[in-house]
C-alpha positions in Angstrom: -171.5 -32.0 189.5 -172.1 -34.6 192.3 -171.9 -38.1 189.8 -168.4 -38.2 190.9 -168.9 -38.2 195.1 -170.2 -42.0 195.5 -167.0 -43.3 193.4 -165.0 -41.3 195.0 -166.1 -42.1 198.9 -166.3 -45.7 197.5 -162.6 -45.7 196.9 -161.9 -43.8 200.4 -163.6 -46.3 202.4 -160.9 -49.1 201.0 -158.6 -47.1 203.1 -159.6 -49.2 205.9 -159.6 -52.4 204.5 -158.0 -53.3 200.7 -155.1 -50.7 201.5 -154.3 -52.5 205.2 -154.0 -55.5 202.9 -151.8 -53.5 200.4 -149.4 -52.1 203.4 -149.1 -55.2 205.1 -147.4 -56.9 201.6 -145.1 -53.6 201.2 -141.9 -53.0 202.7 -142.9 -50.1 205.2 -139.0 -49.2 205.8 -138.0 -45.9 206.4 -135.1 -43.9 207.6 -132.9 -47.0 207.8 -134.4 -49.9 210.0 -137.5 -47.7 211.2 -140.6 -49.8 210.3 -143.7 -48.4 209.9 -146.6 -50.6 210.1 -149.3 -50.8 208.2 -151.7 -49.6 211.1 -149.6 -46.6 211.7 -150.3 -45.6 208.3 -153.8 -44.3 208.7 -152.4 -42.1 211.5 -150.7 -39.9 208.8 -154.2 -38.5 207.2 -155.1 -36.5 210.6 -151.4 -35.5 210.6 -151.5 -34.5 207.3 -154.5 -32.5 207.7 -153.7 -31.0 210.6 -150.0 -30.0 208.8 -151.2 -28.9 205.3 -154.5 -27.1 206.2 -152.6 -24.3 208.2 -150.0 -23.8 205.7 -152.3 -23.9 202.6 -154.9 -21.0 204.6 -151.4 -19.2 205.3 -148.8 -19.7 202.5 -150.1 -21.2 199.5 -153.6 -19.8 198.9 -152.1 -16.4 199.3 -149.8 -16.9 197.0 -151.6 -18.4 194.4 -154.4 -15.5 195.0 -151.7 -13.3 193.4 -151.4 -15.1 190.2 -155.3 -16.2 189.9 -158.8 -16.3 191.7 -158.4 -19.0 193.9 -162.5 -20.0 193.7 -164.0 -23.1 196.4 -165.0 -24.5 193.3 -161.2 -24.5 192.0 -159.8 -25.6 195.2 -162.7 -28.7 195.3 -162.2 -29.4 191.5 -157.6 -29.6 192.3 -158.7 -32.1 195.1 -160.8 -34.0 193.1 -157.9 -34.0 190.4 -155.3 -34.9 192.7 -157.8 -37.8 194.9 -158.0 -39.1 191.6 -154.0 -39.3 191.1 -153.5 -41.2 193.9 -155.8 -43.6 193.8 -154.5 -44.6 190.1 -151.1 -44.5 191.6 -152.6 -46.7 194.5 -153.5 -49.1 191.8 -150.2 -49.3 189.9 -148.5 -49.5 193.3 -151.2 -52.7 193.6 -150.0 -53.9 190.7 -146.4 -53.9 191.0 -147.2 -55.5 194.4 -148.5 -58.5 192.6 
């Protein structure tokens, strides 16, 4: 059950380092000529947290408690599903990059 954790923090702790690299050679335009630099990006995690926690506890875990058991281990095991999603679409993002 725990094999997974080390590759998984492994791959988080590029955040700070291989992804800065992988911003800074992307077009970070948004909204027209708002730039968002690659620094700025890290900022969005704590925002996100502090957005989607709130709304999942309030809106979505209750709803999905009416179709099925919503378990800790089913909630950890979606995460680990969807960490895993990003970081291959991290990679074909790298990819395309090059």
């Amino acid at each position: 059950m725990y094999l997974p954790l080390p590759i998984y923090w492994a791959l988080y702790d590029q955040q700070g380092s291989v992804w800065l690299i992988q911003g800074i050679q992307m077009d970070c335009r948004i909204w027209g000529n708002t730039l968002l630099l690659p620094d700025q990006i890290h900022l969005l995690n704590p925002v996100l947290c502090l957005i989607l926690i709130p709304l999942f506890q309030i809106i979505i875990y209750p709803c999905l408690s009416k179709c099925f058991n919503v378990s800790l281990l089913r909630k950890m095991v979606v995460g680990g599903i969807i960490a895993c999603l990003s970081f291959v679409a991290t990679g074909i993002l790298q990819l395309e990059i090059n």
